[in-house]
ROKOL-41915 format. One record per residue: x, y negated, z negated of N, C-alpha, C in turn; residue in one letter; residue number from 0. Coordinates in steps of 0.1 Angstrom, whole numbers, plus 5000, padded with zeros to 4 digits. Example, Ala and Ser with C-alpha at 12.3 -4.5 7.8 and 13.67 -1.06 7.14 Angstrom:
<pts>
<pt><n_c1>5132</n_c1><n_c2>5057</n_c2><n_c3>4922</n_c3><ca_c1>5123</ca_c1><ca_c2>5045</ca_c2><ca_c3>4922</ca_c3><c_c1>5132</c_c1><c_c2>5033</c_c2><c_c3>4922</c_c3><vexti>a</vexti><gulum>0</gulum></pt>
<pt><n_c1>5128</n_c1><n_c2>5022</n_c2><n_c3>4929</n_c3><ca_c1>5137</ca_c1><ca_c2>5011</ca_c2><ca_c3>4929</ca_c3><c_c1>5129</c_c1><c_c2>5000</c_c2><c_c3>4921</c_c3><vexti>s</vexti><gulum>1</gulum></pt>
</pts>
This chain:
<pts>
<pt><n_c1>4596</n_c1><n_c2>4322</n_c2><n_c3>2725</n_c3><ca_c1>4600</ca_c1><ca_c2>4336</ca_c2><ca_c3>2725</ca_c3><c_c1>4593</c_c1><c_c2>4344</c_c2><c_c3>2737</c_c3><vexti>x</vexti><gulum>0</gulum></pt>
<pt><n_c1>4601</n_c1><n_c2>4349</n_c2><n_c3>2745</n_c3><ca_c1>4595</ca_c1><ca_c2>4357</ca_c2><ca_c3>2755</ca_c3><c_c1>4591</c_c1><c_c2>4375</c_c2><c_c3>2752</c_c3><vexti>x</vexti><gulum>1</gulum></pt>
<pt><n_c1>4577</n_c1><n_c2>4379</n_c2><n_c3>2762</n_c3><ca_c1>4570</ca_c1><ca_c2>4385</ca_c2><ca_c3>2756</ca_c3><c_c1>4577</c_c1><c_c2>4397</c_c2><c_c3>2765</c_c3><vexti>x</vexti><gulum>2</gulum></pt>
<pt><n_c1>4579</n_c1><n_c2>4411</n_c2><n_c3>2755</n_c3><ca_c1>4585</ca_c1><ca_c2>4423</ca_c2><ca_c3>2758</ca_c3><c_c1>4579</c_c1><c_c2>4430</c_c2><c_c3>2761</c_c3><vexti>x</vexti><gulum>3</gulum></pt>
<pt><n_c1>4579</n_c1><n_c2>4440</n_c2><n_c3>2771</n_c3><ca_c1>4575</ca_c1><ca_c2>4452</ca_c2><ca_c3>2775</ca_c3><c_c1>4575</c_c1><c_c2>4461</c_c2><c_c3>2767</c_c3><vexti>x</vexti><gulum>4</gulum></pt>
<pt><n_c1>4568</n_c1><n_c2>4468</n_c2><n_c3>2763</n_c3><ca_c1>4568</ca_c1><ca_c2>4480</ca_c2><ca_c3>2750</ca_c3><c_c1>4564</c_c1><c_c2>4493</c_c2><c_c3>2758</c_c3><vexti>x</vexti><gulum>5</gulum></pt>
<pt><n_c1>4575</n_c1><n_c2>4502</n_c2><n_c3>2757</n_c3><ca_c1>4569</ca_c1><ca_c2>4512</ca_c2><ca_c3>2767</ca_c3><c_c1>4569</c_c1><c_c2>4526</c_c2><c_c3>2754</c_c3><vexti>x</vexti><gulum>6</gulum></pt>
<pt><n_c1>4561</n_c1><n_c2>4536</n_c2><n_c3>2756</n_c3><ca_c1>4562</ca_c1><ca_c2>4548</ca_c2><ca_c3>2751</ca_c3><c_c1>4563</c_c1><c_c2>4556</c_c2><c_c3>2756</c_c3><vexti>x</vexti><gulum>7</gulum></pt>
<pt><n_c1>4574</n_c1><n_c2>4560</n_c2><n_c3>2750</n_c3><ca_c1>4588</ca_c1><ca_c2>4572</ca_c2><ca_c3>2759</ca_c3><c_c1>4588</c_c1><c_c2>4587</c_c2><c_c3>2754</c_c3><vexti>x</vexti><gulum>8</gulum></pt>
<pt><n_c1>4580</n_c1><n_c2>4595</n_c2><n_c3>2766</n_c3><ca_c1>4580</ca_c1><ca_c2>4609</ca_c2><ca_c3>2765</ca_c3><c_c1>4593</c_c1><c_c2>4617</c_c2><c_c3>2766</c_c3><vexti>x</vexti><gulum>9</gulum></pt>
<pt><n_c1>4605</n_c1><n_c2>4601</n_c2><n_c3>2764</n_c3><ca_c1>4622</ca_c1><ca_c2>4608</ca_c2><ca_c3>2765</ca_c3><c_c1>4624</c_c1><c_c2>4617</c_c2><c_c3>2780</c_c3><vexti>x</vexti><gulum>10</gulum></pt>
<pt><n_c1>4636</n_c1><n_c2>4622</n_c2><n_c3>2774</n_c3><ca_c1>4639</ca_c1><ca_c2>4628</ca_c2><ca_c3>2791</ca_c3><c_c1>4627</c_c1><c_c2>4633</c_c2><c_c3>2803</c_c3><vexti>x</vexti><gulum>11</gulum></pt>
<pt><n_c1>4616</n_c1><n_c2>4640</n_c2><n_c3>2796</n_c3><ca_c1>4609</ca_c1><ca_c2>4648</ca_c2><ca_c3>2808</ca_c3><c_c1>4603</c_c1><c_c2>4631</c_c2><c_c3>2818</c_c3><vexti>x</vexti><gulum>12</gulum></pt>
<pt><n_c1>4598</n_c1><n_c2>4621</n_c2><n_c3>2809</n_c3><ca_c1>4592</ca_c1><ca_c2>4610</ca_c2><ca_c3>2815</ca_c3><c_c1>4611</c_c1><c_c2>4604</c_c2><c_c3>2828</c_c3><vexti>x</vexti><gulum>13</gulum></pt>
<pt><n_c1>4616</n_c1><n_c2>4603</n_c2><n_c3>2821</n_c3><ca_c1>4624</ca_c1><ca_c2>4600</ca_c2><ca_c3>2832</ca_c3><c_c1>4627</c_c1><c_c2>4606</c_c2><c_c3>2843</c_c3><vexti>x</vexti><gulum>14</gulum></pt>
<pt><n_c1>4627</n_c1><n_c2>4621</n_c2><n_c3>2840</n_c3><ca_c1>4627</ca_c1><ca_c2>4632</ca_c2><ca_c3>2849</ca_c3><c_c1>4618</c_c1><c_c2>4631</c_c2><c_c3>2859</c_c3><vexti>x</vexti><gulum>15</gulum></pt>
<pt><n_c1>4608</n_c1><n_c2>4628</n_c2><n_c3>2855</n_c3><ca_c1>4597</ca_c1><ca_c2>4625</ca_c2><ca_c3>2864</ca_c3><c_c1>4596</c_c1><c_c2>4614</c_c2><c_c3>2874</c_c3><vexti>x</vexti><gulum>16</gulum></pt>
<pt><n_c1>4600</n_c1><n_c2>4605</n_c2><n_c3>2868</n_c3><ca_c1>4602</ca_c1><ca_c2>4588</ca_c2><ca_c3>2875</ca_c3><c_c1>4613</c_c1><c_c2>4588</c_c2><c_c3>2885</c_c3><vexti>x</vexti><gulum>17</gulum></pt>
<pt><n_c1>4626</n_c1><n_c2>4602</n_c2><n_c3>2880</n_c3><ca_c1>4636</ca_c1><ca_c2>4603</ca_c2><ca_c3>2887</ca_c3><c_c1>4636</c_c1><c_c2>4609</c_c2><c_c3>2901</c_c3><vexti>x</vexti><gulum>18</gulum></pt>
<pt><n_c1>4626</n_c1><n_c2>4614</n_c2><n_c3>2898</n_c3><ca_c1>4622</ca_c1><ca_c2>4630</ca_c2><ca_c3>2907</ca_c3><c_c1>4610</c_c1><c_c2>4621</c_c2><c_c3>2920</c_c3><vexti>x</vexti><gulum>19</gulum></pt>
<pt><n_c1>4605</n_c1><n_c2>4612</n_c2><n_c3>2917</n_c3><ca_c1>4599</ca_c1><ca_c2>4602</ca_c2><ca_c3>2926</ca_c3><c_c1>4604</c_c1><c_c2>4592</c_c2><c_c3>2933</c_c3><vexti>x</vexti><gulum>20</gulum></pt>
<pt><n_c1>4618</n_c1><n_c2>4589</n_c2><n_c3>2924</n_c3><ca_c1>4626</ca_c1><ca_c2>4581</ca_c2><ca_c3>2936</ca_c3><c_c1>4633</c_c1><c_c2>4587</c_c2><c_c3>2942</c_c3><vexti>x</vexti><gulum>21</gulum></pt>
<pt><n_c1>4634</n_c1><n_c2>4597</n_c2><n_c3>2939</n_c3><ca_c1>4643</ca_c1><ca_c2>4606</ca_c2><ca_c3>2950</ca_c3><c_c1>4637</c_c1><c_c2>4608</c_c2><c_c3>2963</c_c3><vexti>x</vexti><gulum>22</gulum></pt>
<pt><n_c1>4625</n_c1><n_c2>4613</n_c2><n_c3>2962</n_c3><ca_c1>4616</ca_c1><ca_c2>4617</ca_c2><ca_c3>2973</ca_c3><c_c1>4611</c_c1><c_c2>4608</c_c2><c_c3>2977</c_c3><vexti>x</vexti><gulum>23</gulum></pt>
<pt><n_c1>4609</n_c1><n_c2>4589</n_c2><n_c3>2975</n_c3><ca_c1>4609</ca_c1><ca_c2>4584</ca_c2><ca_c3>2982</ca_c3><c_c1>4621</c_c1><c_c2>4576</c_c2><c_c3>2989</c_c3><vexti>x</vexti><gulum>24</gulum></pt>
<pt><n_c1>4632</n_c1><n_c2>4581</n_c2><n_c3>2983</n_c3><ca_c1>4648</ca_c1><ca_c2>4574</ca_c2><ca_c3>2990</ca_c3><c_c1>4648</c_c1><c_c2>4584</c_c2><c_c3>3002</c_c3><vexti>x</vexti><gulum>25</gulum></pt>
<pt><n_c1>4645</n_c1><n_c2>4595</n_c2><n_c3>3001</n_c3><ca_c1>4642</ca_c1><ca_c2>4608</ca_c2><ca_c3>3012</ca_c3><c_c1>4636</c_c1><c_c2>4602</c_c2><c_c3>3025</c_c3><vexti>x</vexti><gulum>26</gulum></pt>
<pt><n_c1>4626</n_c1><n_c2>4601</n_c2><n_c3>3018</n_c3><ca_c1>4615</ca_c1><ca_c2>4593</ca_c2><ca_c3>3029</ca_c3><c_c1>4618</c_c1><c_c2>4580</c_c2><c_c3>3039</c_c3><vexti>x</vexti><gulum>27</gulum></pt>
<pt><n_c1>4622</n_c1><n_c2>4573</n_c2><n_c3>3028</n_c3><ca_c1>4628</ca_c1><ca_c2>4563</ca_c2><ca_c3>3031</ca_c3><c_c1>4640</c_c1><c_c2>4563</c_c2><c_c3>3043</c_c3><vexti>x</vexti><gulum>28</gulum></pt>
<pt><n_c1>4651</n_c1><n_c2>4574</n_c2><n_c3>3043</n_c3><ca_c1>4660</ca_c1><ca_c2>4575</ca_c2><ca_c3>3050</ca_c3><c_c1>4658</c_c1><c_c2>4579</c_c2><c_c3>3063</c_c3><vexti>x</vexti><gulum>29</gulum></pt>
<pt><n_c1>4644</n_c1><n_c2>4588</n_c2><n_c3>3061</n_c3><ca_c1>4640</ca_c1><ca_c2>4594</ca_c2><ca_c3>3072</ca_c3><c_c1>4632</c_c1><c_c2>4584</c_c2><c_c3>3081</c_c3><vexti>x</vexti><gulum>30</gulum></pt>
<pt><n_c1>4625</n_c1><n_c2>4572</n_c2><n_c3>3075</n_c3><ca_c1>4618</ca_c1><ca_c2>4567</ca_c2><ca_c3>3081</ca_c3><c_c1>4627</c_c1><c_c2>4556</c_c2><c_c3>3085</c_c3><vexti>x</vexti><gulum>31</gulum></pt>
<pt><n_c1>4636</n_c1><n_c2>4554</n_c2><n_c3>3080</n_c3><ca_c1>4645</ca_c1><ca_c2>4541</ca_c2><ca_c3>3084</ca_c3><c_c1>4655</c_c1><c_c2>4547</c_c2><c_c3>3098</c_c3><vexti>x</vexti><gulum>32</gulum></pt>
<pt><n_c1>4657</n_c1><n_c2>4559</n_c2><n_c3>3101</n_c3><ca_c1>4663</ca_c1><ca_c2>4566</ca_c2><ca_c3>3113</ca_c3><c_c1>4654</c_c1><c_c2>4567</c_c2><c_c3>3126</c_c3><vexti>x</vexti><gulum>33</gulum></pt>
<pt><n_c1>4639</n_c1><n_c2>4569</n_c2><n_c3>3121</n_c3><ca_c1>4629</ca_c1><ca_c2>4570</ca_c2><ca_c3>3135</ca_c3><c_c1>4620</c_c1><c_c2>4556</c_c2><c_c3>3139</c_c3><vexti>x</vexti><gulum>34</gulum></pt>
<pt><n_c1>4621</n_c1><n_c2>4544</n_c2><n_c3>3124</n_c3><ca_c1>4615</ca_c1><ca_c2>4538</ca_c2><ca_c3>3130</ca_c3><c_c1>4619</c_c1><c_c2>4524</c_c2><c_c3>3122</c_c3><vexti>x</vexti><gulum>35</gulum></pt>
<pt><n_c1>4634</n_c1><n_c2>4519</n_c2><n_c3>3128</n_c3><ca_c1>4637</ca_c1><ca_c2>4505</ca_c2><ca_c3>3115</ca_c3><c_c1>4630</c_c1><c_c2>4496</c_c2><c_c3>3110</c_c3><vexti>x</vexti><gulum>36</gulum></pt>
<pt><n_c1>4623</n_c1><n_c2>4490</n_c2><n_c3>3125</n_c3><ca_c1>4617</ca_c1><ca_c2>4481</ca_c2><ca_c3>3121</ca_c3><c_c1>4597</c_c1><c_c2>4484</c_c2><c_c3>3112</c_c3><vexti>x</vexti><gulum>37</gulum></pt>
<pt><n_c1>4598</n_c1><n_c2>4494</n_c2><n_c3>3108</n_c3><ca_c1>4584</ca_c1><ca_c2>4497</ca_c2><ca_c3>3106</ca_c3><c_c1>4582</c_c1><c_c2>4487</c_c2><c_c3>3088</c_c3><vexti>x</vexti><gulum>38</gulum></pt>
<pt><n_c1>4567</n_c1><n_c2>4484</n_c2><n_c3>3090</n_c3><ca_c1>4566</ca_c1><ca_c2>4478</ca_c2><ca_c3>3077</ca_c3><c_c1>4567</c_c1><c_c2>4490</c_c2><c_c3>3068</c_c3><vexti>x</vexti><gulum>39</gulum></pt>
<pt><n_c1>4564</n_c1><n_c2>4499</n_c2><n_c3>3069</n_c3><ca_c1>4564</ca_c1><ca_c2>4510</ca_c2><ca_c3>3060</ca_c3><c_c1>4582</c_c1><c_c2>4514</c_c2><c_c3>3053</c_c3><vexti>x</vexti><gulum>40</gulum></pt>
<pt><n_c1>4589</n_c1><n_c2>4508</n_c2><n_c3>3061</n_c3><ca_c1>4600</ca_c1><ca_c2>4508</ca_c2><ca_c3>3049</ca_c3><c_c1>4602</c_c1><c_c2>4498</c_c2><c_c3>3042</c_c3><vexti>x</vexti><gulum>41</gulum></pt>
<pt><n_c1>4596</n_c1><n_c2>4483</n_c2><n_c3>3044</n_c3><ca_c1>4597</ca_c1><ca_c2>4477</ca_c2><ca_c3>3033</ca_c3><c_c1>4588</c_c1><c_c2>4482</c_c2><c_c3>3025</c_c3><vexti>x</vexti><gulum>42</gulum></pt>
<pt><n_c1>4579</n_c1><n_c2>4489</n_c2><n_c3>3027</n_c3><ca_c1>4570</ca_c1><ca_c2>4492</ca_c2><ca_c3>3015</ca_c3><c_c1>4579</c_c1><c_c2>4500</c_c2><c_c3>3002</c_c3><vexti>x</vexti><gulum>43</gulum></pt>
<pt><n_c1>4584</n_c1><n_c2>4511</n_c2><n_c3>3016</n_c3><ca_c1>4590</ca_c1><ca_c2>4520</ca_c2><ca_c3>3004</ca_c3><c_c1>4599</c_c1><c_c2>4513</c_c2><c_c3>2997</c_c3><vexti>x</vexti><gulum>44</gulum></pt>
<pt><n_c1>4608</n_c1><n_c2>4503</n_c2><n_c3>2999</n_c3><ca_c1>4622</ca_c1><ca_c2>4499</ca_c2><ca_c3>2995</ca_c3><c_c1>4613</c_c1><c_c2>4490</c_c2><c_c3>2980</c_c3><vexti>x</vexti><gulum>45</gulum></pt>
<pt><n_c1>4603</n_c1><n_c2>4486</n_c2><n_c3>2987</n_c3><ca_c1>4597</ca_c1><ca_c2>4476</ca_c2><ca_c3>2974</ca_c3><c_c1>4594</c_c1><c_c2>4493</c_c2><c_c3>2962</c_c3><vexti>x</vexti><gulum>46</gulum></pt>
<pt><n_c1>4587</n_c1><n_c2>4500</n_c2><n_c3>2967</n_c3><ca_c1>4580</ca_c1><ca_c2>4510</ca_c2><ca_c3>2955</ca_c3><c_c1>4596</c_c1><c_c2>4517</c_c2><c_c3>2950</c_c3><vexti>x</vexti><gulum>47</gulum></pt>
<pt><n_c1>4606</n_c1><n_c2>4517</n_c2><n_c3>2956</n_c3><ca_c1>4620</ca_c1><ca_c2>4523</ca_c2><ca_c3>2950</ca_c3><c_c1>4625</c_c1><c_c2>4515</c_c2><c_c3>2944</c_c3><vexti>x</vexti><gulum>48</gulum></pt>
<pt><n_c1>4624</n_c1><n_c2>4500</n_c2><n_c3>2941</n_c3><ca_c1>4636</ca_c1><ca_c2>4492</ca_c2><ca_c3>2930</ca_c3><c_c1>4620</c_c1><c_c2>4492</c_c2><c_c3>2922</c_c3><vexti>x</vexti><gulum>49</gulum></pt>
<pt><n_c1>4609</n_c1><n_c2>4495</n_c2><n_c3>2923</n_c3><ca_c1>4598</ca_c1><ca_c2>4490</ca_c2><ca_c3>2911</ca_c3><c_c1>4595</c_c1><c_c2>4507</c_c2><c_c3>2905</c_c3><vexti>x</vexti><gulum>50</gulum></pt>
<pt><n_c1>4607</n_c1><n_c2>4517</n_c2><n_c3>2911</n_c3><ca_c1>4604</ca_c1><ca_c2>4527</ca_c2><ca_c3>2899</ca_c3><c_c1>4619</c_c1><c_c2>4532</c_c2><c_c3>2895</c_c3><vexti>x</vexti><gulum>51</gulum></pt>
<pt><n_c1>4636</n_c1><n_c2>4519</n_c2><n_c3>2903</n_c3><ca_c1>4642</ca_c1><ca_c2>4522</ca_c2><ca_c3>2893</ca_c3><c_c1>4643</c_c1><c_c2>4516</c_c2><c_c3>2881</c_c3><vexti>x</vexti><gulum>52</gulum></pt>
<pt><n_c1>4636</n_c1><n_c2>4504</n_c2><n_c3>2886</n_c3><ca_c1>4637</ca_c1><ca_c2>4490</ca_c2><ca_c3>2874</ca_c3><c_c1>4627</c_c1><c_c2>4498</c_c2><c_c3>2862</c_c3><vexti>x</vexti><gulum>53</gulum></pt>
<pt><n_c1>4617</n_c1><n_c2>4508</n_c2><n_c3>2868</n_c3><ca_c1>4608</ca_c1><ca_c2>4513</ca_c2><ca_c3>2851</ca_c3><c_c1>4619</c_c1><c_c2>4521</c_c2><c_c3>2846</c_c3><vexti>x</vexti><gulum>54</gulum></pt>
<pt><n_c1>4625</n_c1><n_c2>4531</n_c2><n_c3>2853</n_c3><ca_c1>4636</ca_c1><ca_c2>4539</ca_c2><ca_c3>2847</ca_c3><c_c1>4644</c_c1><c_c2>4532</c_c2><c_c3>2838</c_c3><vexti>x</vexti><gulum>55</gulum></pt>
<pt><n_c1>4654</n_c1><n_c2>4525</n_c2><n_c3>2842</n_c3><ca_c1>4659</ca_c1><ca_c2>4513</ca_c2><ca_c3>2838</ca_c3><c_c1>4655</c_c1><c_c2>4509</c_c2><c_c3>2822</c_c3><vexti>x</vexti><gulum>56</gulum></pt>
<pt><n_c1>4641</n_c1><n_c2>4503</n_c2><n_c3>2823</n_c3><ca_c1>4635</ca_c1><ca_c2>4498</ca_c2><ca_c3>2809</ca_c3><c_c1>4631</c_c1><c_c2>4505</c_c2><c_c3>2804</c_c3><vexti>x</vexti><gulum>57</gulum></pt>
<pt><n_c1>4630</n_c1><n_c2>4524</n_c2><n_c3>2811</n_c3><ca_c1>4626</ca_c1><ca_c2>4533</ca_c2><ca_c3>2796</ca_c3><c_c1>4641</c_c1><c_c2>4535</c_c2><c_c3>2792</c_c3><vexti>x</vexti><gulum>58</gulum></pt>
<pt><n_c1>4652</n_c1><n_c2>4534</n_c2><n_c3>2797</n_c3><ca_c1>4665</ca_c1><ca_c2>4540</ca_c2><ca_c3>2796</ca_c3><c_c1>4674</c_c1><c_c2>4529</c_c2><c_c3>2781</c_c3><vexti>x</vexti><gulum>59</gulum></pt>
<pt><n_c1>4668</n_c1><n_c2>4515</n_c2><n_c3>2789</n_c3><ca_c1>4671</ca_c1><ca_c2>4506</ca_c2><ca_c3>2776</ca_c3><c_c1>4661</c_c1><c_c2>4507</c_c2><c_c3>2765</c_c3><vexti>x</vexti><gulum>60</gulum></pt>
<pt><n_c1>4650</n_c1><n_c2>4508</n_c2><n_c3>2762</n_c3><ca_c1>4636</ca_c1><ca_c2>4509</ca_c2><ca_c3>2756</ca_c3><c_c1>4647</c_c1><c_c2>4524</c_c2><c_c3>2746</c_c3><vexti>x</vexti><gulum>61</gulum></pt>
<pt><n_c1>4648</n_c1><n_c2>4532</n_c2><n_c3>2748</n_c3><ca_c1>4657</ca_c1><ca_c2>4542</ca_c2><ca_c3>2745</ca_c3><c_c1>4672</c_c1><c_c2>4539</c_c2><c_c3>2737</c_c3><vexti>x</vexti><gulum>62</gulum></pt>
<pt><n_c1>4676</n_c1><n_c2>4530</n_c2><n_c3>2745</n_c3><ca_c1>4692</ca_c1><ca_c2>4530</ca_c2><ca_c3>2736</ca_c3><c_c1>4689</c_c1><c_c2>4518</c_c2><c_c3>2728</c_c3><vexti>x</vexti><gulum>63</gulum></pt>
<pt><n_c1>4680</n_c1><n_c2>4505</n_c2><n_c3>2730</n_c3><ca_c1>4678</ca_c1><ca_c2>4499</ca_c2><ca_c3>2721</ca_c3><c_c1>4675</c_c1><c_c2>4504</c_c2><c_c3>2706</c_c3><vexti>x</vexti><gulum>64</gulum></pt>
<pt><n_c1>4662</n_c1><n_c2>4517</n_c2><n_c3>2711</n_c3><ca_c1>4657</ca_c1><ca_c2>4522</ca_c2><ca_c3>2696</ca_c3><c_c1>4668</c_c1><c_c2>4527</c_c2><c_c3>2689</c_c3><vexti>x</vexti><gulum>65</gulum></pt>
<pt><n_c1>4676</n_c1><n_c2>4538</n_c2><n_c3>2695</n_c3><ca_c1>4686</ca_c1><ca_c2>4545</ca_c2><ca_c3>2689</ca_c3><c_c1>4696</c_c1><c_c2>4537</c_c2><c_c3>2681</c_c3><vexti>x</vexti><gulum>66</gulum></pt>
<pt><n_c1>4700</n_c1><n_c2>4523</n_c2><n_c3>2691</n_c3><ca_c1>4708</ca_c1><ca_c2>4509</ca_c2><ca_c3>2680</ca_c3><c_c1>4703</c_c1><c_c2>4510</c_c2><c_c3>2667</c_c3><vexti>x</vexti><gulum>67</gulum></pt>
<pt><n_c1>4688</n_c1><n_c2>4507</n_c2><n_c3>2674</n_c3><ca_c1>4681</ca_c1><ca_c2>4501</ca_c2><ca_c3>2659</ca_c3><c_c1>4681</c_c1><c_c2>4511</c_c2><c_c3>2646</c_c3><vexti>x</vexti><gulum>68</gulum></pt>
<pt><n_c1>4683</n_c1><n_c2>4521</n_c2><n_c3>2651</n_c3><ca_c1>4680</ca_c1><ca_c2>4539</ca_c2><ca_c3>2642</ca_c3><c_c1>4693</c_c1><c_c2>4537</c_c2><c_c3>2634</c_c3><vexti>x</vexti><gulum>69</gulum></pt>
<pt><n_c1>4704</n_c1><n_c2>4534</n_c2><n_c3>2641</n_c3><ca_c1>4718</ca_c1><ca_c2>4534</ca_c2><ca_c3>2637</ca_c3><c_c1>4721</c_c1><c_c2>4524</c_c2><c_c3>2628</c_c3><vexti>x</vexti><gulum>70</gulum></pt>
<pt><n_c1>4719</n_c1><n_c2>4513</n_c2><n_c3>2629</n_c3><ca_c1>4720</ca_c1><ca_c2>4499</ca_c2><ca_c3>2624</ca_c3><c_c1>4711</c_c1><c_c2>4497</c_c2><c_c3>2612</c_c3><vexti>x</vexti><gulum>71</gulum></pt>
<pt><n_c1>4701</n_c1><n_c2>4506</n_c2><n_c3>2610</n_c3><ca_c1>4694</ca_c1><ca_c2>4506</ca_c2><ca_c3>2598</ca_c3><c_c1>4702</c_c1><c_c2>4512</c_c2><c_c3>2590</c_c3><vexti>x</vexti><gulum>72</gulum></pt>
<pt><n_c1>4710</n_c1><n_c2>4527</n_c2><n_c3>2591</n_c3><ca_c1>4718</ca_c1><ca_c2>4535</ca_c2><ca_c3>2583</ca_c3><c_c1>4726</c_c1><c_c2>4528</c_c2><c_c3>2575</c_c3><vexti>x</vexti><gulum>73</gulum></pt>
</pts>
């Protein structure tokens, strides 16, 4: 059996937040990929932007999962 991520979900505001951080580094990211391609600094960013949509992501399912489960008990 593989082992699950358990996350505890502050619901919308926590996404809001996580949302509001990839934004401003997709920002960054566009900016920095126009003045300087080859810089390591945009792989950095591009790595920190799929490792905070992938958390979004797992709170988003972590979320419709529970709601399944809320439903499927009834």
């Amino acid at each position: 059996m593989r082992a699950q991520r358990v996350w505890k979900v502050n619901g919308a505001a926590s996404i809001g937040q996580l949302q509001s951080r990839l934004d401003d580094l997709n920002k960054r990211l566009g900016q920095l990929e126009s003045q300087h391609p080859e810089s390591w600094k945009v792989e950095e960013l591009k790595a920190s932007a799929l490792s905070l949509s992938r958390e979004i992501d797992d709170i988003r399912c972590a979320e419709a999962t529970a709601a399944l489960s809320e439903l499927l008990r009834k």
